[in-house]
C-alpha positions in Angstrom: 54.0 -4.7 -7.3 54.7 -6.9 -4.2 56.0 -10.0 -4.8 53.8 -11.9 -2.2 50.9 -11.5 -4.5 53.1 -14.2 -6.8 53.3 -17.0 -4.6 51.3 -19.9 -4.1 50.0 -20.9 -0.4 50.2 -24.8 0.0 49.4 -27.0 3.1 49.4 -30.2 2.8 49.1 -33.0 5.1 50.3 -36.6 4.6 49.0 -40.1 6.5 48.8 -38.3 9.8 46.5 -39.1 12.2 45.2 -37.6 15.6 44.7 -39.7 18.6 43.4 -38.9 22.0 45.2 -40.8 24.8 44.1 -45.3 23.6 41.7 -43.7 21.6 42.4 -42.7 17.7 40.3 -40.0 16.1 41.5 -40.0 12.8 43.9 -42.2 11.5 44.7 -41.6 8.1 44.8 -37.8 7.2 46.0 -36.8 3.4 44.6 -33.1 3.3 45.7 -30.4 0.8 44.5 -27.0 0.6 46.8 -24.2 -1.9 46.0 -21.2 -3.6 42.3 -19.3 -3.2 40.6 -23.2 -2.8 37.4 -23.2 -0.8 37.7 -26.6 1.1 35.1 -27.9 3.6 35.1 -30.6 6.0 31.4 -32.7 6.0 31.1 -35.3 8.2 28.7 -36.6 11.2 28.6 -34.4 14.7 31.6 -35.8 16.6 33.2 -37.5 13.6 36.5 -35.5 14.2 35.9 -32.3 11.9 36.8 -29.8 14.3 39.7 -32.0 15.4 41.3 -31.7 12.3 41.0 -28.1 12.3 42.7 -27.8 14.8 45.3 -30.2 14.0 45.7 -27.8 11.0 46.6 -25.2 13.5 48.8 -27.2 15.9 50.8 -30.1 13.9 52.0 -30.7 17.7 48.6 -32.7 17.2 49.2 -35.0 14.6 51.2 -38.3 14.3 52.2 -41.1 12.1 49.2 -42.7 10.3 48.5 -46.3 9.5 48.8 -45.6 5.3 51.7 -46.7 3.4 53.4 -43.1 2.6 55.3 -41.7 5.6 53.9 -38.8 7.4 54.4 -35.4 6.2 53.4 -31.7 6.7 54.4 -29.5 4.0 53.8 -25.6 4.2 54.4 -23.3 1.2 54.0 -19.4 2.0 51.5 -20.4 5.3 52.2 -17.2 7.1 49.0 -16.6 9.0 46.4 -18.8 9.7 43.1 -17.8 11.1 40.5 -19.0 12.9 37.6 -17.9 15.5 39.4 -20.1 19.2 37.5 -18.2 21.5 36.5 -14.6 22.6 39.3 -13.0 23.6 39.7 -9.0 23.6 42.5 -7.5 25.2 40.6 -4.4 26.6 36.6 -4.3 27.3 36.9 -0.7 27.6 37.6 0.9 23.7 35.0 1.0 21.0 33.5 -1.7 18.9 35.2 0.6 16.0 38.7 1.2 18.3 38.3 -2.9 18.3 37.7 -3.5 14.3 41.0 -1.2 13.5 43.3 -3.0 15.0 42.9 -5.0 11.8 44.6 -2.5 9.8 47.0 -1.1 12.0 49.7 -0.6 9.1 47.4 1.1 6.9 46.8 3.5 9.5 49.7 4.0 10.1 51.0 4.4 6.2 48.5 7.4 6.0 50.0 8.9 8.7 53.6 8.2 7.3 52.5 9.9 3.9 51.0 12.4 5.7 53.8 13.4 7.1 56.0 13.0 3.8 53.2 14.9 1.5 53.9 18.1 4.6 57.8 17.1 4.1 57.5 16.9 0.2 56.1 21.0 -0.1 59.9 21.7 1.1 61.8 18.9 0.1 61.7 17.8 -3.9 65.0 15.9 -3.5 64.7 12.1 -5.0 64.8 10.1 -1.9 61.6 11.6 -0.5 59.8 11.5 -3.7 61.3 7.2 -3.6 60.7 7.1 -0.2 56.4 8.3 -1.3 56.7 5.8 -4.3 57.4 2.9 -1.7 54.8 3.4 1.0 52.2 4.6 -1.5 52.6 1.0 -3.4 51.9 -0.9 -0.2 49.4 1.2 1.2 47.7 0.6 -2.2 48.4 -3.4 -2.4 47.1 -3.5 1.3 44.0 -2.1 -0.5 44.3 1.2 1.8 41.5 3.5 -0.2 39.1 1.0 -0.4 39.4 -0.5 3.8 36.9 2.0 5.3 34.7 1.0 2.8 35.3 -2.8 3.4 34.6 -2.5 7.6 31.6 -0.6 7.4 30.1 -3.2 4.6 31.1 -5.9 7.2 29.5 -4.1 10.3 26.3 -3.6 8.7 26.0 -6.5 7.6 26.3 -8.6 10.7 23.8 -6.8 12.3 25.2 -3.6 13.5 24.3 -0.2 13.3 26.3 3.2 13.3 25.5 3.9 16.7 26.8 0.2 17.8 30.3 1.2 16.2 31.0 3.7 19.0 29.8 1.7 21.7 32.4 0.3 24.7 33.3 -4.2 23.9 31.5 -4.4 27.3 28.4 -3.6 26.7 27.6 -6.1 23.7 25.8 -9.3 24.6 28.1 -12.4 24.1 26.5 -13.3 20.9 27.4 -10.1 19.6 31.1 -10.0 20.9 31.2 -13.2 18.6 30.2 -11.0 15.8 32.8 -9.1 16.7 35.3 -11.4 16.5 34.3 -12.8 13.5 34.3 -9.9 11.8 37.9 -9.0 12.5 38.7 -12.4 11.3 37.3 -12.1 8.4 38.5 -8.4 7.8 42.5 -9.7 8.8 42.4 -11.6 5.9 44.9 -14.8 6.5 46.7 -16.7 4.1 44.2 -19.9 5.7 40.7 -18.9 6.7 39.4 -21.6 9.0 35.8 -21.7 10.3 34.2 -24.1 12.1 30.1 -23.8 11.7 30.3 -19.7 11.0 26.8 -19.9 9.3 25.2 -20.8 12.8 23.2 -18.1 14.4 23.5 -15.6 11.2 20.2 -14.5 9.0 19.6 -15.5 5.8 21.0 -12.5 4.4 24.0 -11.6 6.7 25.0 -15.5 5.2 24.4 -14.3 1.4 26.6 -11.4 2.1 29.0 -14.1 4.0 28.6 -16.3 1.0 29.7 -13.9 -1.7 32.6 -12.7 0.8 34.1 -16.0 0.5 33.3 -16.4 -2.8 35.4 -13.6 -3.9 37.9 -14.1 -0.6 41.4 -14.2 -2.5 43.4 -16.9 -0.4 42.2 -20.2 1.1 39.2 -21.4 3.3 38.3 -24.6 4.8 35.1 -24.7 6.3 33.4 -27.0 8.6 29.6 -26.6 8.3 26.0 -28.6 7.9 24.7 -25.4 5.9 24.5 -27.4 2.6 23.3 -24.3 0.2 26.0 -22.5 2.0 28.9 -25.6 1.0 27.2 -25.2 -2.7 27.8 -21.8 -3.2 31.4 -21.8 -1.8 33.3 -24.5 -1.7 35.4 -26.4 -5.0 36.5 -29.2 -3.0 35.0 -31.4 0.1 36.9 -33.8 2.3 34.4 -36.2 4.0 35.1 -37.6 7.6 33.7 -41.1 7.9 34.3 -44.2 10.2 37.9 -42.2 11.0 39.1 -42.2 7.4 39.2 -39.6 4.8 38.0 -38.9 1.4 38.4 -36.3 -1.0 35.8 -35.2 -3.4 36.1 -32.5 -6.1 33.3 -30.1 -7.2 30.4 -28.4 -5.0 28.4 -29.9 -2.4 25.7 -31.2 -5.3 28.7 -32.8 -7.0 29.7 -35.1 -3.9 26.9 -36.6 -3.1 26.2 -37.5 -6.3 30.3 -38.6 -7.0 29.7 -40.4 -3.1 26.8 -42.4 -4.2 28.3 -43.4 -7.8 31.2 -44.6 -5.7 30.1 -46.5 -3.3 27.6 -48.3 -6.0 31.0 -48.7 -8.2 32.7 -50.6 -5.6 29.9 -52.7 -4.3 29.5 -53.7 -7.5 32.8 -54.8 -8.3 33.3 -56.1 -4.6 29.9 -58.5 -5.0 31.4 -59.4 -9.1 35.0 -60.4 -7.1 33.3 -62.4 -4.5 31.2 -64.1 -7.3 34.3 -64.7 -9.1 36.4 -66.4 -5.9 33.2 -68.6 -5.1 33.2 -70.0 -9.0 37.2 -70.6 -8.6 36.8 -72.2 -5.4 34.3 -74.6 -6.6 36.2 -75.4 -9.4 39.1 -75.9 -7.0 36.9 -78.1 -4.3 35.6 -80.1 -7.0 38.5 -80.9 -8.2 41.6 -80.8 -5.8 40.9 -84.7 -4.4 41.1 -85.6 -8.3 44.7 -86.6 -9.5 44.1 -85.7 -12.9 42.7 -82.6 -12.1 44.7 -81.4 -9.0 47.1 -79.4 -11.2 44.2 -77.1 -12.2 42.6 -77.0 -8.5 46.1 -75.6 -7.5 46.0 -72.8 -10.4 42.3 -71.6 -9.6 43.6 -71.2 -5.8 46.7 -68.9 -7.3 44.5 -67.3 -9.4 42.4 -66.3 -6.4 45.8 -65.1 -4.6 46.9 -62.8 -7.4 43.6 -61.0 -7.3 43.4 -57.4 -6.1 40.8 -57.7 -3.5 38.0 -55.4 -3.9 37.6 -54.2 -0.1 33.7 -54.2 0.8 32.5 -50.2 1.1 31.5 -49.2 4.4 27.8 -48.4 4.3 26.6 -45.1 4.5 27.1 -43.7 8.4 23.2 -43.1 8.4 22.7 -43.6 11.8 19.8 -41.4 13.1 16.8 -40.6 14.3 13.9 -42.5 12.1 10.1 -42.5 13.5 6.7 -42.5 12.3 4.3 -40.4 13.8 0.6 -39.8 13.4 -1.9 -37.6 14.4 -4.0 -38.4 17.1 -7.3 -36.4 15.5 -7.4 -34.5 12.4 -8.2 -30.7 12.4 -10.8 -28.3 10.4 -10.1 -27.1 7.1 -9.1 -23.8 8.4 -6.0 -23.7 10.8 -5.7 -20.3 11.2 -6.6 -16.6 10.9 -4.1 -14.0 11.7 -5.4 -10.6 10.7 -3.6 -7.5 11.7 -1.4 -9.2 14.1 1.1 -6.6 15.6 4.2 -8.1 17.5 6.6 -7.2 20.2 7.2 -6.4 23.6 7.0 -2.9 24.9 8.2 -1.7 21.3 6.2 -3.3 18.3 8.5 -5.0 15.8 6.0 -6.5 12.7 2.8 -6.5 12.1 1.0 -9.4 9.8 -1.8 -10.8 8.1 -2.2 -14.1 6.7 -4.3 -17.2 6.4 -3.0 -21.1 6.8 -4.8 -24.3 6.1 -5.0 -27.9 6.8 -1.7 -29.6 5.3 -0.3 -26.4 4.4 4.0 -26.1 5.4 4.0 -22.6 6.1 8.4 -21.3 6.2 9.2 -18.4 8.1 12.6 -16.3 7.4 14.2 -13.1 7.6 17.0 -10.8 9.3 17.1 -11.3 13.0 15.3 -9.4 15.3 12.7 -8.8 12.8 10.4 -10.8 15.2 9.5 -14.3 13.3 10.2 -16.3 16.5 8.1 -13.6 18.8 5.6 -14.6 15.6 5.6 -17.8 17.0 5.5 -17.1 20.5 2.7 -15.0 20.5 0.7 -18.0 18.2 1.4 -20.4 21.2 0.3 -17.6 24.1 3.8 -16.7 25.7 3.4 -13.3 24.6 0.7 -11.2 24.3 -0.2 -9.4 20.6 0.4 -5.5 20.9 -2.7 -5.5 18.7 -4.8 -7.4 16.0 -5.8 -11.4 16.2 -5.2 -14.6 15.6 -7.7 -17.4 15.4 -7.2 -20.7 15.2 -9.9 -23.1 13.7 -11.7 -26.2 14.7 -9.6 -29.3 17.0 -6.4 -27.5 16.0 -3.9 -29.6 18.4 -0.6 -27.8 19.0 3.2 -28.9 19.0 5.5 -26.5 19.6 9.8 -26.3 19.7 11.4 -23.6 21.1 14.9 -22.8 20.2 15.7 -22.6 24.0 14.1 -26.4 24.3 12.7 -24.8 27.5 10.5 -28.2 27.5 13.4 -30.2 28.6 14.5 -31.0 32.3 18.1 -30.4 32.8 18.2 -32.0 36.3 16.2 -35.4 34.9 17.7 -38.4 32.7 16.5 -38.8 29.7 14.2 -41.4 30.3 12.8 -39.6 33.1 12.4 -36.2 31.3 10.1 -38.8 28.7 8.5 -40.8 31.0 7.4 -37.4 33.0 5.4 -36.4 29.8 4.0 -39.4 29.6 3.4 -41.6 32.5 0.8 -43.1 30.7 3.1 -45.8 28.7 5.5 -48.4 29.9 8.9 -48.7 30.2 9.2 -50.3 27.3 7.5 -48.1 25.2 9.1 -45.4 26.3 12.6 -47.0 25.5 11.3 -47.9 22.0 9.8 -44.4 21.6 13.2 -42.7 22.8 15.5 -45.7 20.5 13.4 -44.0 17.6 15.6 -40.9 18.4 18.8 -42.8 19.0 18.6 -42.8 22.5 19.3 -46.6 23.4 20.9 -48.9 26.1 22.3 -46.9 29.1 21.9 -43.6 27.2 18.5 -43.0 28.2 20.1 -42.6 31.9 22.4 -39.9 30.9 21.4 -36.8 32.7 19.7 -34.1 30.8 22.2 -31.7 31.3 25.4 -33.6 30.1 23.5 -33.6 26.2 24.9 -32.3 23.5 23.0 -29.7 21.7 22.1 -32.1 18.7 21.0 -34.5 21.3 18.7 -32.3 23.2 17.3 -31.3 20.1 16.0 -34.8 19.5 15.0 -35.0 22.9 13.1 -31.8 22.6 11.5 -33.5 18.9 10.8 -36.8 20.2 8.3 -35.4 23.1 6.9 -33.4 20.4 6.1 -35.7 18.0 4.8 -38.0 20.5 1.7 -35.4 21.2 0.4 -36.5 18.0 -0.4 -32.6 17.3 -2.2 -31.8 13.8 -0.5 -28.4 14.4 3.3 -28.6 14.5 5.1 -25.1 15.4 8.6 -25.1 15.2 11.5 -22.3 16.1 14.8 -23.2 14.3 14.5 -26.8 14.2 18.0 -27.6 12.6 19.9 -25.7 15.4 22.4 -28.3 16.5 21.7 -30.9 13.7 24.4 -32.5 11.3 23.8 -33.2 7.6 22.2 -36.7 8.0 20.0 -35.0 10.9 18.6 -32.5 9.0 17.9 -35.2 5.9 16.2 -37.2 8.5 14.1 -34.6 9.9 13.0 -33.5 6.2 12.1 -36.7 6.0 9.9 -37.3 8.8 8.5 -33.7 8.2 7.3 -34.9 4.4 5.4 -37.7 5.5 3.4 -35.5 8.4 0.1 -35.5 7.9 -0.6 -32.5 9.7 0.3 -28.7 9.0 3.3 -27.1 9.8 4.9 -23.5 10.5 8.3 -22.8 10.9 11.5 -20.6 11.1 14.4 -21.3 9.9 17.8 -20.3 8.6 18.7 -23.2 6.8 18.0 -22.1 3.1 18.4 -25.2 2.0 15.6 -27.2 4.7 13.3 -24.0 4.0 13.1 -25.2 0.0 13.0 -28.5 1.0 9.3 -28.4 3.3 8.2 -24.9 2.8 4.9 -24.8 -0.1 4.5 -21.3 1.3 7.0 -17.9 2.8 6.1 -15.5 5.1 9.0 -13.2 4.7 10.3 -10.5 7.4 12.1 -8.4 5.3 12.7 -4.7 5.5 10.4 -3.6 8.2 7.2 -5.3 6.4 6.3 -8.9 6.4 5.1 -10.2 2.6 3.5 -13.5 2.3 4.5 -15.3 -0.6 1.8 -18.4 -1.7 3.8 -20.9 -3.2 7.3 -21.9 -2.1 11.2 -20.7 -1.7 11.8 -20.5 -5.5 9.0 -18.7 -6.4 10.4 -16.2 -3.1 13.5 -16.1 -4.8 12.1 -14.8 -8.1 10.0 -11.9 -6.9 12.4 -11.0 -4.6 14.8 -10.7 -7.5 12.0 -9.0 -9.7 11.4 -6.3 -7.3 15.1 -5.7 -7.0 14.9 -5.3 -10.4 11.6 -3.1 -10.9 13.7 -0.7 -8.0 16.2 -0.2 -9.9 14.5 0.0 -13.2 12.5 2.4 -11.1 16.0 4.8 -10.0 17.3 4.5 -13.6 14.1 5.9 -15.0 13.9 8.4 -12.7 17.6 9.2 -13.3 16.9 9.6 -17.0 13.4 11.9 -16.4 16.3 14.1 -14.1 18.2 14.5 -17.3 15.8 14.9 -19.5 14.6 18.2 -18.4 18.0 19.5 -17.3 18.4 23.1 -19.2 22.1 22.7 -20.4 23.0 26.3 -20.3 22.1 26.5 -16.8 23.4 23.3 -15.8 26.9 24.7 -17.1 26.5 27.8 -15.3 26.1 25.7 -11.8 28.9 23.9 -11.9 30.9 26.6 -13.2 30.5 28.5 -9.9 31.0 25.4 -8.0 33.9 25.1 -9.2 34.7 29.0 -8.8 34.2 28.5 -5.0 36.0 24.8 -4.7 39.3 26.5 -6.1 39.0 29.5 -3.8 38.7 27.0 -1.3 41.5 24.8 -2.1 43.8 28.4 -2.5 42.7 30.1 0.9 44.0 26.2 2.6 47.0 26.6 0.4 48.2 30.2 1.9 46.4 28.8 5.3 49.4 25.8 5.3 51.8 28.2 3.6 51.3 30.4 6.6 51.8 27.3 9.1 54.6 26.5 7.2 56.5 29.7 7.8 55.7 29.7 11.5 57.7 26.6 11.9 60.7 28.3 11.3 60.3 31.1 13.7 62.7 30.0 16.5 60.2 30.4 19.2 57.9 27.7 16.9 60.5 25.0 15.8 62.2 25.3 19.6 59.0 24.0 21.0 58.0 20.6 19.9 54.6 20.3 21.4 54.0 23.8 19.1 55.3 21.9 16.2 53.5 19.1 16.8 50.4 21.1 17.1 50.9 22.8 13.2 51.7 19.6 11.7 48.3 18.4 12.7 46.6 21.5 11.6 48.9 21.0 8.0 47.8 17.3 8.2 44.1 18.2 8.4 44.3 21.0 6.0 46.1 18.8 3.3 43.5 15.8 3.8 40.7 18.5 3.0 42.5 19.9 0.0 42.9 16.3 -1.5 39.5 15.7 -1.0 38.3 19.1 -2.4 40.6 17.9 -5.7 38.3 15.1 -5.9 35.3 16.9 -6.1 36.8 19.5 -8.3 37.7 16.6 -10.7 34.8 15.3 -10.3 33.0 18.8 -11.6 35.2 19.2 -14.7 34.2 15.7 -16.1 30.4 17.0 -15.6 31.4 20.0 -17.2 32.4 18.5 -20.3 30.1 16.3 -20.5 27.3 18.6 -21.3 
């Protein structure tokens, strides 16, 4: 066994900090990461998360803190990190597939090494060869060599891909895709540090339970940086929160740290409002009694006694800073919202077809594998793409408000305020402020050009037009998109208290059990409604997993059950006949190769040579696997 698998990554970090010309990001950094720990990094959009990743890849970043220990970077058996820079393949031209196997370059390569040694080997029994098989068979099988093919495919599939997509040139995937790519050979190359920064964004629901349980069961360190919070719940044993430049470490899930942050921060306002309680009283002791002779003596001690206190620093309040309105609805609708019966989707190829029935107040959660067609759902409901076939009705006064992901309502060549004021020309400039302040838009920010926003900002751009409709009808495309932790809290919020009735898609598992009373799932080329919300989705999605199998077992079992065992025997006893005149006809087939490479006229020509050793290569790959199956063929032999 390899010794590697005995040692113990650590990467710490002491009172560093990362600064940015005058300006100082973060300025007290005590980060540890060591063993298989899943670490993320939670904190506000531009709090300095990713900044510290990177400062994790390039100490060249980092210098001495303000803290009292002196600054320190320790690494213990930190021989690769990894983490998704940029989009960066060497050649455009080879095969998604060509691409993926650079990954395991010395596997490949092992096989062909023993290979070479099991052709060697049927000539050459001396004990060097048969060491020399011992030693590259152990690290093909500690680099996890028979199971790889099996781990690629899993990973390709998963992210979207199908067979076909394997064979096709880098240069012909979209960009989104080539970031699939990358990802997963990333995740495939397996470094002793697995860094990623957001990898949950633009994934499905399931492609991130697969990426959950990958993780999960990952067997050296990640830090993530991410807003996903059911995703940070599943994974992680340890979070380091970035706040007002400082850092804080928290043990436990995601669950756990709120609930540790909040005890906290109660703890030490507490105490800090007790200790200021406790100076007042010994400085009104001290006041009352410093001008008094007799009494000056115990003035001066309640003043010492005020020195030798520990002060209790005051807690920084939450950083809660965001986007906090109230919005009504200009005119209620009718009972009945609307009627979608035999709806079929697409563009020139139909993708889902639908039926289902919403109602006044009812919050209406849309999810599903990409591509399935939940946001052409939406697009069709609003009238930007025609329905292949079917209807959709909508009932009486139904007022509509819809976000796109593309936030196509936006003006990238206006300010902010003007992109507002455009919509609505109808207020003043200082209701238009206020109305824009409400989404964190204040003083010379509404000025800011459109197209210099950040995608979290244009989102609340995008939101605050919206909401400012007053629609009773509120259709929204992947709200979250953009959004940090606080963000998504705040839009929950806001999305409770709407009087109205809502429909929506979303990847964010977490904001989707949150709002949703109802599912309309898009799941394996059929869309099942689901009347109450994601929990109960959960559970019949788990009980018809279960029923499916139940289903293959008993179906197994009524196999069996009428199997004649006689003839059964008889069956396998022939396949077996023919596997081992197989496997001897490719025995005396290499036996025969074998003697032509020592006719002079063979072993004089190398590219001759080289030509039988591939035919001896093939033909012992085949035999191996026609061992397997003859194995395999015994043990049901004996078994009956």
């Amino acid at each position: 066994m390899e010794i590697e698998r005995f040692k113990k990554m650590n990467y710490r970090i002491t009172n560093g900090s990362v600064s940015y010309g005058a300006e100082t990001i973060l300025e007290e950094i005590n980060f540890n990461v060591k063993g298989k720990e899943k670490v993320a990094i939670v904190g506000r959009n531009g709090c300095g998360k990713s900044t510290l990743l990177k400062a994790l890849i390039d100490n060249e970043l980092l210098s001495e803190g303000v803290g009292i220990d002196k600054f320190s970077v320790y690494k213990e058996s930190v021989k690769e990190i990894g983490y998704l820079k940029q989009i960066d393949f060497e050649d455009d031209n080879i095969t998604m597939l060509d691409e993926i196997l650079k990954v395991y370059q010395e596997i490949i390569d092992l096989e062909r090494k023993i290979e070479n040694l099991v052709i060697k080997m049927q000539t050459d029994s001396s004990e060097e060869t048969a060491k020399e098989y011992s030693k590259l068979h152990d690290r093909y099988e500690f680099l996890d060599g028979y199971t790889y093919k099996k781990e690629y495919e899993t990973a390709i599939n998963k992210f979207g891909f199908s067979n076909e997509d394997k064979y096709k040139k880098i240069s012909e995937f979209s960009g989104g895709q080539r970031t699939k790519i990358a990802f997963i050979k990333l995740l495939l190359s397996k470094p002793d540090l697995l860094l990623l920064d957001e990898p949950t964004n633009h994934l499905d629901i399931t492609t991130i339970e697969w990426l959950e349980s990958y993780l999960k069961n990952y067997s050296k360190a990640v830090v993530i940086v991410s807003h996903d919070r059911m995703f940070l719940n599943k994974i992680v044993d340890k979070i380091y929160e970035i706040e007002y430049g400082t850092i804080t470490e928290y043990s436990g899930d995601y669950e756990f740290f709120e609930k540790q942050k909040r005890i906290n921060y109660e703890r030490q306002l507490k105490d800090f409002e007790f200790q200021q309680k406790e100076i007042k009283r010994l400085n009104d002791i001290a006041d009352r009694f410093r001008y008094k002779p007799s009494k000056a003596k115990m003035a001066l001690s309640k003043l010492k006694q005020i020195e030798r206190m520990v002060k209790v620093e005051e807690p920084n309040k939450y950083d809660l800073k965001t986007f906090k309105t109230n919005f009504e609805i200009k005119q209620e609708s009718g009972n009945n919202v609307l009627t979608v019966e035999n709806l079929e989707i697409g563009y020139n190829n139909p993708l889902s077809k639908c039926s289902f029935n919403l109602y006044k107040g009812q919050r209406l959660g849309i999810i599903g594998s990409n591509g399935t067609g939940k946001s052409t759902l939406l697009k069709t409901l609003v009238g930007n793409i025609k329905p292949i076939s079917g209807t959709y009705t909508f009932g009486h006064n139904v007022q509509i408000g819809y976000f796109d992901q593309q936030m196509l309502g936006i003006n990238n060549d206006k300010t902010v305020f003007d992109d507002f004021y455009e919509e609505f020309p109808e207020l003043t400039v200082t209701e238009v402020r206020n109305s824009l302040g409400a989404f964190m838009f204040s003083g010379e920010e509404v000025f800011k050009e459109v197209k210099m926003l950040s995608g979290g900002e244009k989102v609340r751009l995008s939101l605050s037009k919206i909401l400012k409709k007053g629609s009773n009808l509120l259709i929204l495309d992947e709200p979250t998109n953009h959004m940090d932790i606080v963000g998504k809290e705040s839009l929950e919020n806001m999305l409770k208290n709407y009087k109205g009735t809502l429909i929506f898609v979303s990847h964010d598992r977490f904001f989707v059990k949150k709002i949703a009373d109802s599912i309309l799932s898009f799941e394996n080329g059929k869309v099942t409604y689901y009347p109450y919300g994601y929990d109960y989705y959960l559970e019949k999605r788990e009980d018809e997993v279960s029923l499916q199998v139940k289903e293959i077992k008993t179906e197994k079992n009524q196999k069996k059950t009428y199997i004649n065992p006689l003839k059964e025997k008889e069956k396998i006893e022939r396949k077996i006949k023919k596997l081992e005149e197989v496997i001897s006809k490719k025995e005396e087939e290499i036996s025969n190769l074998q003697n032509e490479l020592t006719k002079e006229e063979i072993y004089s020509d190398y590219v001759k040579v080289g030509e039988i050793q591939d035919k001896i290569s093939v033909l012992n790959k085949e035999i191996e696997d026609n061992m397997i199956s003859w194995e395999e063929l015994q043990e049901q032999y004996s078994e009956i």
